[in-house]
DSSP file (Angstrom, degrees, kcal/mol; ACC not computed):
  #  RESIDUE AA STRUCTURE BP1 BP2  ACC     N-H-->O    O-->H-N    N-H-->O    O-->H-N    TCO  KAPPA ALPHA  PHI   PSI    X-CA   Y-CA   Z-CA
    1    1 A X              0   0    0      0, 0.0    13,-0.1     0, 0.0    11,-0.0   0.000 360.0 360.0 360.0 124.6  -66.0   69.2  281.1
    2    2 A X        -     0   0    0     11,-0.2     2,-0.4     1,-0.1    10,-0.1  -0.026 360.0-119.2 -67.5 178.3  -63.0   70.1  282.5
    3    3 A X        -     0   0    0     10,-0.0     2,-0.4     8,-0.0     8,-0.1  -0.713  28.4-120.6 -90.3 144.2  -60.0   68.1  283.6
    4    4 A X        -     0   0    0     -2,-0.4     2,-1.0     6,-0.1     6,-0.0  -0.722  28.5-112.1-105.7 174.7  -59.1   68.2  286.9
    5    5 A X        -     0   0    0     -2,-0.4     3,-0.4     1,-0.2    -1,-0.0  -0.602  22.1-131.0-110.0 112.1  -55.5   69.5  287.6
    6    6 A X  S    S+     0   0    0     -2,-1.0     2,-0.3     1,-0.3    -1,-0.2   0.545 102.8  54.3 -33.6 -35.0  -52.9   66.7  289.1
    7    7 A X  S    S+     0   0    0     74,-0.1    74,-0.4    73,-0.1    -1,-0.3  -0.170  98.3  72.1-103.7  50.6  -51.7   68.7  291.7
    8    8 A X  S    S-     0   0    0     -3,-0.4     2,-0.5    -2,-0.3    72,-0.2  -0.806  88.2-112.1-117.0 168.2  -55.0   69.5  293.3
    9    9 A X  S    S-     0   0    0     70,-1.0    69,-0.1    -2,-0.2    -2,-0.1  -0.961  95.9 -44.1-111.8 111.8  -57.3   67.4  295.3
   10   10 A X  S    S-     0   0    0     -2,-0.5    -1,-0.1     1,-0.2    -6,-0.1   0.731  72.5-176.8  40.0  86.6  -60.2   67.5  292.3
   11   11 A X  S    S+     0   0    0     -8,-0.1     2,-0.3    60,-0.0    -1,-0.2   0.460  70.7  35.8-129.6 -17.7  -59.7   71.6  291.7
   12   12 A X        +     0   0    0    -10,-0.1     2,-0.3    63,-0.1     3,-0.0  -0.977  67.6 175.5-128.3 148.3  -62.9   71.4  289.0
   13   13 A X        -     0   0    0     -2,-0.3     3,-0.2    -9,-0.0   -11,-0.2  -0.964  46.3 -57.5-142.0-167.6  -66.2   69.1  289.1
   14   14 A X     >  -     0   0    0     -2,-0.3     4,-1.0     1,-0.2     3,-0.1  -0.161  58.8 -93.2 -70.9 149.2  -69.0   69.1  286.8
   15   15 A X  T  4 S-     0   0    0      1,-0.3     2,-0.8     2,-0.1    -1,-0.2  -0.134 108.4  -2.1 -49.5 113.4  -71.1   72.0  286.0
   16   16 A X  T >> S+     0   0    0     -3,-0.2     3,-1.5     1,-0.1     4,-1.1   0.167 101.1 107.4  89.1 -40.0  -74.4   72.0  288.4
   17   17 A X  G >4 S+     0   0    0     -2,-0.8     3,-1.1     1,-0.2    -2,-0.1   0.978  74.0  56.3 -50.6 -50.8  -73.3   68.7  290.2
   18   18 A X  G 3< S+     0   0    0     -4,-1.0    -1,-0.2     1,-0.2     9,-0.2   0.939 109.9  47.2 -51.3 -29.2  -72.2   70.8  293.6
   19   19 A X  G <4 S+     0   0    0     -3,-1.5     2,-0.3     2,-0.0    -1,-0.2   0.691  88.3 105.4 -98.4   4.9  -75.8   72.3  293.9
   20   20 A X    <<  -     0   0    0     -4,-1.1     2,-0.3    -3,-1.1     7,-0.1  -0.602  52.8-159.3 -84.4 140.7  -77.6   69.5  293.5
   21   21 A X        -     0   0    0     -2,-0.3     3,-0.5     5,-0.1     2,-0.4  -0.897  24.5-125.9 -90.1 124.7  -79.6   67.5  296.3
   22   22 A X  S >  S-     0   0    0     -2,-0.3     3,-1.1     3,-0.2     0, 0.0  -0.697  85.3 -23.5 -79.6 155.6  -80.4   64.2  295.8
   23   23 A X  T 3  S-     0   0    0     -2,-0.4    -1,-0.2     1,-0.3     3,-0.1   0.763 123.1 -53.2 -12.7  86.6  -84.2   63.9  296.4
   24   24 A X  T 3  S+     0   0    0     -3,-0.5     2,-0.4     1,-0.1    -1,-0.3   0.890 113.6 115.4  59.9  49.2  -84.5   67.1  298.7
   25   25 A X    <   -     0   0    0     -3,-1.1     2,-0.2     0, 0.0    -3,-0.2  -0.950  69.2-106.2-130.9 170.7  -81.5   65.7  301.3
   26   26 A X        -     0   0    0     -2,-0.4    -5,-0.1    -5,-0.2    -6,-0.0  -0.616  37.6 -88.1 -98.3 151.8  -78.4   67.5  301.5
   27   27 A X     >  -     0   0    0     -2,-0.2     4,-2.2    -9,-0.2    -1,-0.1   0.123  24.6-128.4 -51.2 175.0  -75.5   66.7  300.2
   28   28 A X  H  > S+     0   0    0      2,-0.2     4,-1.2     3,-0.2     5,-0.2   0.969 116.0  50.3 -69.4 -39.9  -72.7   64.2  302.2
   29   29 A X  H  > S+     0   0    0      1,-0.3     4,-2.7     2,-0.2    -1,-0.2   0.920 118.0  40.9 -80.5 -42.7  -69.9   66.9  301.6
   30   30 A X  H  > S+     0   0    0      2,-0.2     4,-1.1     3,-0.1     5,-0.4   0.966 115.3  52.3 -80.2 -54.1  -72.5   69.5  303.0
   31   31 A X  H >X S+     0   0    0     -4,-2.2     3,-2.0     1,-0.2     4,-0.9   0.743 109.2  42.9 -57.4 -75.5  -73.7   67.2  305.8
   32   32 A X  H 3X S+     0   0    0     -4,-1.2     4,-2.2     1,-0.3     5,-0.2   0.665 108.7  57.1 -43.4 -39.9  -70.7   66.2  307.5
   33   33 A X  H 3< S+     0   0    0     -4,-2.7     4,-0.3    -5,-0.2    -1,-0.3   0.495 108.4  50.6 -79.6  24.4  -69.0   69.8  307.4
   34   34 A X  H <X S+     0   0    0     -3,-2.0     4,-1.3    -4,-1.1    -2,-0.2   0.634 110.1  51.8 -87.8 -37.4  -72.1   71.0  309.3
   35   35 A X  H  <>S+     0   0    0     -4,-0.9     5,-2.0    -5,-0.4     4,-0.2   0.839 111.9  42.7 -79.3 -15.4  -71.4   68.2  311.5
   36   36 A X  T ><5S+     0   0    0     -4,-2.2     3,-1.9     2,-0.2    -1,-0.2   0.921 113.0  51.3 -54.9 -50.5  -67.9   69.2  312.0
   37   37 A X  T 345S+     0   0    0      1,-0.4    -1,-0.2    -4,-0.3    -2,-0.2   0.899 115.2  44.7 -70.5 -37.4  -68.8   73.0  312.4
   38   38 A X  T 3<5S-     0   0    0     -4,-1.3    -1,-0.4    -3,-0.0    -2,-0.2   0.519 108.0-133.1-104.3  -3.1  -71.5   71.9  315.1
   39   39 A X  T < 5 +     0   0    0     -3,-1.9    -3,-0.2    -4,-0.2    -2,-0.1   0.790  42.8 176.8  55.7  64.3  -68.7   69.6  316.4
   40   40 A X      < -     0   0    0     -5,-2.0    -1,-0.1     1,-0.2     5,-0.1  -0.150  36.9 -85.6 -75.0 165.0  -71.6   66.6  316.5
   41   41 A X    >   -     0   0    0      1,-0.1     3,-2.2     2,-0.1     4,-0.4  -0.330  31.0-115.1 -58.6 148.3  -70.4   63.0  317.6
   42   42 A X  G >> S+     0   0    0      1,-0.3     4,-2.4     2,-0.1     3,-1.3   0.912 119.3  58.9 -47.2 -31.9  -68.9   60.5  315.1
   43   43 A X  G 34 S+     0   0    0      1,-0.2    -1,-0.3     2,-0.2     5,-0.3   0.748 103.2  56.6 -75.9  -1.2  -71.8   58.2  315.6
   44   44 A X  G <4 S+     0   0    0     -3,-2.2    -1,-0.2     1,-0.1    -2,-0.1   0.834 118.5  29.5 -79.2 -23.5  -73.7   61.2  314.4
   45   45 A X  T <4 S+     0   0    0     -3,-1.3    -2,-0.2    -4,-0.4   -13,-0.2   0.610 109.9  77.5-110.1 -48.6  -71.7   61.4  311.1
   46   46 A X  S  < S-     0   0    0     -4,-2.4     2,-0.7    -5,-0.1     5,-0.1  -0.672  93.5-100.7 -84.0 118.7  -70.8   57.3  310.7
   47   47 A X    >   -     0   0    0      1,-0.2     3,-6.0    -2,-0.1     2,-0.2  -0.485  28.7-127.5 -85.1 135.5  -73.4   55.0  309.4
   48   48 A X  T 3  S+     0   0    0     -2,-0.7     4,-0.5     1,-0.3    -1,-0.2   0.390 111.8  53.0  20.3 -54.9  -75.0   53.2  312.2
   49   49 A X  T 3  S+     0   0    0     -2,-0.2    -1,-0.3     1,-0.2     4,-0.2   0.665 110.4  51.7 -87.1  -8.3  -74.4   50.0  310.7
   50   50 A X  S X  S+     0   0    0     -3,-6.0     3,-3.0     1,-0.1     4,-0.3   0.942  82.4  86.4 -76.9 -47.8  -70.7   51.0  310.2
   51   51 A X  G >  S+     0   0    0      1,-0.3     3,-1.1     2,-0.2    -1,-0.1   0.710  78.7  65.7 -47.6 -43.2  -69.6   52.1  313.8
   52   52 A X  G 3  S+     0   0    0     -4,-0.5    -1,-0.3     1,-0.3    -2,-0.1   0.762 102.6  46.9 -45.1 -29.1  -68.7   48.8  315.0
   53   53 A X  G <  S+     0   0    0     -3,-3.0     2,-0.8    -4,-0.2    -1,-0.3   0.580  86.7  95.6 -75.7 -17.6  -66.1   48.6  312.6
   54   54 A X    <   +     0   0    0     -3,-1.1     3,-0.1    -4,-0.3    -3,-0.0  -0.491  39.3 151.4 -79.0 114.9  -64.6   52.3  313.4
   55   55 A X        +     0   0    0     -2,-0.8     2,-0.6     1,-0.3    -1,-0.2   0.737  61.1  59.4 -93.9 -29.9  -61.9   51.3  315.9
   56   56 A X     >  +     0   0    0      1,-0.1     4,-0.7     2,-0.1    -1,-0.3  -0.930  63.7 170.9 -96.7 107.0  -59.2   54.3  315.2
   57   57 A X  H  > S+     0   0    0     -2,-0.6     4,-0.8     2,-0.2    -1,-0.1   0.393  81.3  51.5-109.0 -40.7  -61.8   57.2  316.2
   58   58 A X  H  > S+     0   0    0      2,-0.2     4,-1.6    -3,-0.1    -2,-0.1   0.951 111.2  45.0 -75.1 -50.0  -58.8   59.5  316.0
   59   59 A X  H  > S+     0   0    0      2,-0.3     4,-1.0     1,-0.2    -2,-0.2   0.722 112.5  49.0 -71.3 -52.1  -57.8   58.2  312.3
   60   60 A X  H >X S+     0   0    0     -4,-0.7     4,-1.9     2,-0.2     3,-1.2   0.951 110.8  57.4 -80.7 -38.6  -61.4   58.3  310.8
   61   61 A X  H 3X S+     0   0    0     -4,-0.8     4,-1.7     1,-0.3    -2,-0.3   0.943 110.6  40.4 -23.4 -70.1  -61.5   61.9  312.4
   62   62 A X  H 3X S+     0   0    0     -4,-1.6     4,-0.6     1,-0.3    -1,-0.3   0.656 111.9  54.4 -64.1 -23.0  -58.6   62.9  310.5
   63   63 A X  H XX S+     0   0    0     -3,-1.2     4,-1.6    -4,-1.0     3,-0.5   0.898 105.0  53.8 -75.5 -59.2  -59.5   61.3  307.4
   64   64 A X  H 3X S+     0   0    0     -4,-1.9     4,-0.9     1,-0.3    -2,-0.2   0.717 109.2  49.9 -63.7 -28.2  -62.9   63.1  307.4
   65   65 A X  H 3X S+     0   0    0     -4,-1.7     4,-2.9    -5,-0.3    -1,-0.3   0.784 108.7  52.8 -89.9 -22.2  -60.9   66.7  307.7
   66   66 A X  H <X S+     0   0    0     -4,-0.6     4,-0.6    -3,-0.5    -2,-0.2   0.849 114.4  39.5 -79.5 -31.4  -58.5   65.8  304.8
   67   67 A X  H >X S+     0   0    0     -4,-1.6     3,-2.4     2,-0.2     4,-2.0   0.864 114.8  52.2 -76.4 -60.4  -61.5   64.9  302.4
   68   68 A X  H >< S+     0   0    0     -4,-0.9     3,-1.0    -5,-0.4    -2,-0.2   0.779 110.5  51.0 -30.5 -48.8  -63.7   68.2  304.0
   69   69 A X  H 3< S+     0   0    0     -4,-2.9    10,-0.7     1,-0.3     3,-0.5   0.758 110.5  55.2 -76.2 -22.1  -60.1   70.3  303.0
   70   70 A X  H << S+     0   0    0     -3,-2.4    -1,-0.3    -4,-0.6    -2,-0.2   0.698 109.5  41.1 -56.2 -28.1  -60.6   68.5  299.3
   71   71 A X  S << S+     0   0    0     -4,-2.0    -1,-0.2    -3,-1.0    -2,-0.1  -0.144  71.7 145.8-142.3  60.6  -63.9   69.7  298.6
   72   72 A X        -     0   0    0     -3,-0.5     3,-0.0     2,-0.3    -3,-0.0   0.143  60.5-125.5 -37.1 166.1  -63.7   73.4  299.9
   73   73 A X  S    S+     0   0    0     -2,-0.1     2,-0.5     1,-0.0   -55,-0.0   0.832  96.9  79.8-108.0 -26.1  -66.0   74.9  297.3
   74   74 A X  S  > S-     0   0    0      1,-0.1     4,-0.8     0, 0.0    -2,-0.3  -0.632  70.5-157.1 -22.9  93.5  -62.9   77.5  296.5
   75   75 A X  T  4 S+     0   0    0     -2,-0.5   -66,-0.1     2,-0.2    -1,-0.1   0.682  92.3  56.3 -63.8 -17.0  -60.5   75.6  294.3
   76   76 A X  T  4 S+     0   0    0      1,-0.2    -1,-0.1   -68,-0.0    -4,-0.0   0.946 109.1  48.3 -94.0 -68.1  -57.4   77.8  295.3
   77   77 A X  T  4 S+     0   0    0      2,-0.0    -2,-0.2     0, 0.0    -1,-0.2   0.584  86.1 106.3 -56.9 -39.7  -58.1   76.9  299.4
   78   78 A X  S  < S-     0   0    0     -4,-0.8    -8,-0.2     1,-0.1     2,-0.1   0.040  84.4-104.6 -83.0 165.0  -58.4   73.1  298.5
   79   79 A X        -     0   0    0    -10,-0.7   -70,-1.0   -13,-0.2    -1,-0.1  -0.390  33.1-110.2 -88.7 150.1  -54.7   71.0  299.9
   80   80 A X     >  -     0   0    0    -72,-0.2     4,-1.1     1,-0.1   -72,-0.2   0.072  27.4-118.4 -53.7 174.6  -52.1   70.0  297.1
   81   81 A X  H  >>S+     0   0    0    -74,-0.4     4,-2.0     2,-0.2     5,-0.7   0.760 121.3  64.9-100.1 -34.0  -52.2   66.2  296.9
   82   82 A X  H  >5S+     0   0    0      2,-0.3     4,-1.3     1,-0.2     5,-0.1   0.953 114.1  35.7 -36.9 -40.4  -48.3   66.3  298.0
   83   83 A X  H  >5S+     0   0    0      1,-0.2     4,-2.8     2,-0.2     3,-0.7   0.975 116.4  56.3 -76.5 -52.4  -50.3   67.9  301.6
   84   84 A X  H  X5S+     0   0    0     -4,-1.1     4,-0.7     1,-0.3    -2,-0.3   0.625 111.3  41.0 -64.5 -31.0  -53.1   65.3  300.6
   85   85 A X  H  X5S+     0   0    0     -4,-2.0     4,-2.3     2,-0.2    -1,-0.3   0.737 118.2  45.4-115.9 -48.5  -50.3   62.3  300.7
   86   86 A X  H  X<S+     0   0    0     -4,-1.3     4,-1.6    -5,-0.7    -2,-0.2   0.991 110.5  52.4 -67.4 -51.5  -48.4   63.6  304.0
   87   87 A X  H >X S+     0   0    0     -4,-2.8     4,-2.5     1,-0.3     3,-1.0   0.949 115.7  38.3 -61.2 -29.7  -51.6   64.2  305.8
   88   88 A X  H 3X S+     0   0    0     -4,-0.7     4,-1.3    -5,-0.4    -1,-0.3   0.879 116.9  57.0 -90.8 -17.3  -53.1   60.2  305.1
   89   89 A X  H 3X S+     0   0    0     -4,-2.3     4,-1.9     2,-0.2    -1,-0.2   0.742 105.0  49.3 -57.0 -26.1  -49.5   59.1  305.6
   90   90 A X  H << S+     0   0    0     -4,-1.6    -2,-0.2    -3,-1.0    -1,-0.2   0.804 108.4  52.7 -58.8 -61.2  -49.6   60.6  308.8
   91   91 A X  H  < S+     0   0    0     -4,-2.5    -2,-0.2    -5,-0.2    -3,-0.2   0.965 107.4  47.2 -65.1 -64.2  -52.6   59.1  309.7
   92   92 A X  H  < S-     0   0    0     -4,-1.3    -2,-0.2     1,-0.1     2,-0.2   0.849 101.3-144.2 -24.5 -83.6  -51.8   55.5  309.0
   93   93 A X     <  -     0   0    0     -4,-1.9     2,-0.7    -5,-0.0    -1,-0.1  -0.787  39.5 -21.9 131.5-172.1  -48.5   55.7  310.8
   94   94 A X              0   0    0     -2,-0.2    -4,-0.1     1,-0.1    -5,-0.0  -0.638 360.0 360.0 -75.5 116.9  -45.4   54.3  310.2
   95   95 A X              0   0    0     -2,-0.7    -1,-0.1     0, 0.0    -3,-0.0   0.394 360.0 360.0 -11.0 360.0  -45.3   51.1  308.1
């Protein structure tokens, strides 16, 4: 197994692990950027029992594109973590 390489966000993962389904469902990484691409609601995306806690709508949004741009299936497209650090810094806000 390889390592993955500090200035990527995960740039290798294990052999066979991306194409696997667990029992016939599609993966999360796969479901949510289908729901992005179809540009479904958060509650579509968020589970149920969760959405009462999402207050920052904008913030889990942004969160949700920063992982999707980590696990591109392309290791040279995926963000540096130095972009990976700016963008969730971003998102927080100022201290």
């Amino acid at each position: 197994m390889s390592t993955p390489s500090a200035s990527s966000c995960w740039r290798s993962s294990r052999a066979g692990y991306r194409e696997r389904a667990w029992r016939g469902q599609p993966r999360l990484e796969s479901f949510v950027r289908k729901a992005f691409r179809e540009e479904r609601a958060l509650s579509e995306i968020v589970d149920p029992s969760l959405l009462h806690e999402v207050h920052a709508k904008k913030q889990v949004l942004a969160v949700f594109h920063v992982a999707l741009g980590c696990t591109e299936s392309d290791p040279d497209t995926r963000p540096r973590m130095r972009a990976v650090s700016q963008s969730l810094d971003r998102v927080s806000g100022p201290p």
